[in-house]
N, C-alpha and C positions, 0 to 999 in steps of 0.2 A: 716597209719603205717609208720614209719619212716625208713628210711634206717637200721639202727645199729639195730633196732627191729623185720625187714624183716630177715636177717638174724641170728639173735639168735630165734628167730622163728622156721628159716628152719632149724638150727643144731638143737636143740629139737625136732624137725618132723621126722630129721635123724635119730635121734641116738635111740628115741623111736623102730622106723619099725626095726633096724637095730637088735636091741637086741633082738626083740619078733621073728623077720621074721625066720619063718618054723619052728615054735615051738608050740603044738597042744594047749598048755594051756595059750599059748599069755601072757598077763598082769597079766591073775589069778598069773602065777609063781610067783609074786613079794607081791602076799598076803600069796600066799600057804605057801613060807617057813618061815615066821615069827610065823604061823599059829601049821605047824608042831609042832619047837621047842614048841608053848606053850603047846601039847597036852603032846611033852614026860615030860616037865620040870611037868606041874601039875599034869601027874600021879607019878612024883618022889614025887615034894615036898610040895603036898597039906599034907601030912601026917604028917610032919613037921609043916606045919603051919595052923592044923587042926582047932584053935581056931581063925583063921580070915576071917571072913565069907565075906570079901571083897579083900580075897587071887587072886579071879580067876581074875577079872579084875581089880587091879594093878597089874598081871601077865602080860594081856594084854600089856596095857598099857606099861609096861617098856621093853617088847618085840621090841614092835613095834618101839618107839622112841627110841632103841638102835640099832633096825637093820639099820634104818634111817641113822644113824651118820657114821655106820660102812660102807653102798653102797656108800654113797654120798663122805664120805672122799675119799673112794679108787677109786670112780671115777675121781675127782675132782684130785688126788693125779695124775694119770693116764693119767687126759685131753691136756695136748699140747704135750706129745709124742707119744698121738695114733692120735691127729689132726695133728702133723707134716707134713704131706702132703699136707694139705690144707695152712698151715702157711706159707710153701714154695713156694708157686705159687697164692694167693688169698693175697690182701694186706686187714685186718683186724685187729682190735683189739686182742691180745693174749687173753686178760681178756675174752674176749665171747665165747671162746672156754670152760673156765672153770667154767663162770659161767651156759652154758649150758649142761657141764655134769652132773649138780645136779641133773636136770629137773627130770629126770624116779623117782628118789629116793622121790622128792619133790611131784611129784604127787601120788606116792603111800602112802605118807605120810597124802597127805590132801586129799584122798579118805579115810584114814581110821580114821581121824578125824570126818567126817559125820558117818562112821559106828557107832564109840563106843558113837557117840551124840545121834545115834538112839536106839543101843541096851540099854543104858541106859534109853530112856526115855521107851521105850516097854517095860522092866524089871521092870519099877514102880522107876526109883532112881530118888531124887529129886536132878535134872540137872537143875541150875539154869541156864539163859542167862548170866549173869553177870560171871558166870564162865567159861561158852564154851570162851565166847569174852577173857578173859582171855586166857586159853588156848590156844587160835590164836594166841594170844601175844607171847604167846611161843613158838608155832612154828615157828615166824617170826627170833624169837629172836635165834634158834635153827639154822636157815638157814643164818644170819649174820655171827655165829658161822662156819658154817662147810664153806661157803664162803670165807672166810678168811683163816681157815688153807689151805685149797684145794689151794687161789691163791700163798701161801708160797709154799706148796708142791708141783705144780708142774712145778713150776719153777727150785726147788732143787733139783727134781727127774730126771730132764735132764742131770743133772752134779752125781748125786749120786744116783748111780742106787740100791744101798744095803736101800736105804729106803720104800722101796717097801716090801719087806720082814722084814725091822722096824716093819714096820706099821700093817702088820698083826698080830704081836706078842705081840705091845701095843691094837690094838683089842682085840684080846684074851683073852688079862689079866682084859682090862677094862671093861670086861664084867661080871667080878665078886668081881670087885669096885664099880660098882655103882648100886643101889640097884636096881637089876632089880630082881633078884628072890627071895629076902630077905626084909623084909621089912627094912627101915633105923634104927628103933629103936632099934633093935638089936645089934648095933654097940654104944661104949659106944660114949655120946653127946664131949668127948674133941673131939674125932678125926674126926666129922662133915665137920669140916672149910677145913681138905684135903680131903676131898673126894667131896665138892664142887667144891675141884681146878678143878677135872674132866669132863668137860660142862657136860655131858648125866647127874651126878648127879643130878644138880639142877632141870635142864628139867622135867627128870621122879617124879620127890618128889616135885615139884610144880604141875606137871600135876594133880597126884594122887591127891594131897591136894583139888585143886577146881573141880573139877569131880567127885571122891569117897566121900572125907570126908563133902565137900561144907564150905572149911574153905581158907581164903585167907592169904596167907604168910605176913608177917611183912612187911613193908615197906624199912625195912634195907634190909632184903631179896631180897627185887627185886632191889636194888639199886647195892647190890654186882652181881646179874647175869645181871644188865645192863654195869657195868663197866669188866664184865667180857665178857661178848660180843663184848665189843668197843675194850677192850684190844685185841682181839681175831685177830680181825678184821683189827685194825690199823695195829699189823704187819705184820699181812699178805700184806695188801696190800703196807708199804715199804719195804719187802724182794721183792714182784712179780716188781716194781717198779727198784728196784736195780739190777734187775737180767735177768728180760724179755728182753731188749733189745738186748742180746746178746743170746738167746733162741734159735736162727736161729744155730748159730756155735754147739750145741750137739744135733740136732736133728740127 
């Protein structure tokens, strides 16, 4: 293992112990609450959406990869001014600090990728491989995403501390932008193209697509969530670029 990977290593070993340590339900916590939510949301609004009998898991489903977005930004948002003390006295890359705050969100993510691959195949759903591998695709494609804002944001968050409480209230809201407890059809097809603007869109309504329905998006479709991802990601990384170097003076 190489240097730069020994250490993004050990801040992911850290920050894991650090978050669960003296906590009686350890890791479960990081399932439990997505879990929760879906039990209040489906005894609200199964009755609502009594005629889709594939209601409860794309419930899951858009639970899960919405909570994903919302830990990992705010971590990510969060990572070099809670690492600040290390930044100050350990000469390292800034970027590893934030690429390793995703880590806890990213492993609870690709723990429950195996879950819903097993409870679906136990359930009798016909879960193709060519779909799961798809779905990985998206997860990766999910984690270029949230990468990318996280290395913008917490470079900005040093300097501009009211984005921190932004960012909770663009959560908030975008949690009932993109279809996570609604199916998308509901929403009439012009105003699709903005509510894709929102990454969790695409993510959860592709996800759903190759796991529930076993139908794979158009080719244009993955083409706009790959150019959405680059784009995500290019600025991020020339804001962190333009702005990390001077990271040290607002710590």
């Amino acid at each position: 293992m190489t240097h730069l990977g020994s250490l993004l290593w050990t801040l992911i070993r850290t920050d894991f112990k650090s978050r669960y340590h003296g906590t009686i339900g350890g890791f479960l916590w990081a399932l439990l609450k997505p879990f929760t939510m879906f039990v209040v949301l489906l005894s609200v609004f199964s009755y609502l959406f009594v005629s889709d009998r594939s209601y409860r898991v794309n419930l899951v489903i858009g639970l899960f990869l919405y909570d994903f977005f919302g830990e990992a930004t705010k971590a990510g948002l969060q990572s070099l001014h809670a690492k600040g003390f290390l930044l100050s006295k350990v000469k390292f890359p800034a970027w590893a600090a934030v690429v390793a705050s995703v880590a806890n969100a990213a492993i609870t993510l690709g723990i429950f990728a195996v879950v819903i691959a097993g409870f679906m195949v136990a359930s009798g759903g016909a879960l193709r491989l060519s779909g799961f591998l798809l779905f990985v695709a998206y997860l990766l494609i999910y984690l270029v995403i949230v990468v990318g804002f996280s290395l913008a944001a917490s470079v900005l968050y040093l300097r501009y501390r009211d984005l921190n409480q932004v960012w909770d209230v663009v959560i908030q809201a975008g949690f009932f932008l993109a279809p996570v407890i609604y199916p998308l059809t509901i929403i009439p097809e012009r105003l699709h193209f903005y509510l894709f603007l929102w990454p969790p869109t695409p993510l959860v309504q592709f996800s759903r697509s190759v796991l529930v329905e076993g139908v794979v998006p158009t080719a244009r479709a993955h083409a706009f969530l790959v150019v959405e991802a680059a784009v995500v990601f290019m600025v991020g990384v020339l804001v962190f670029r333009r702005h990390a170097p001077r990271a040290a003076e607002y710590l």
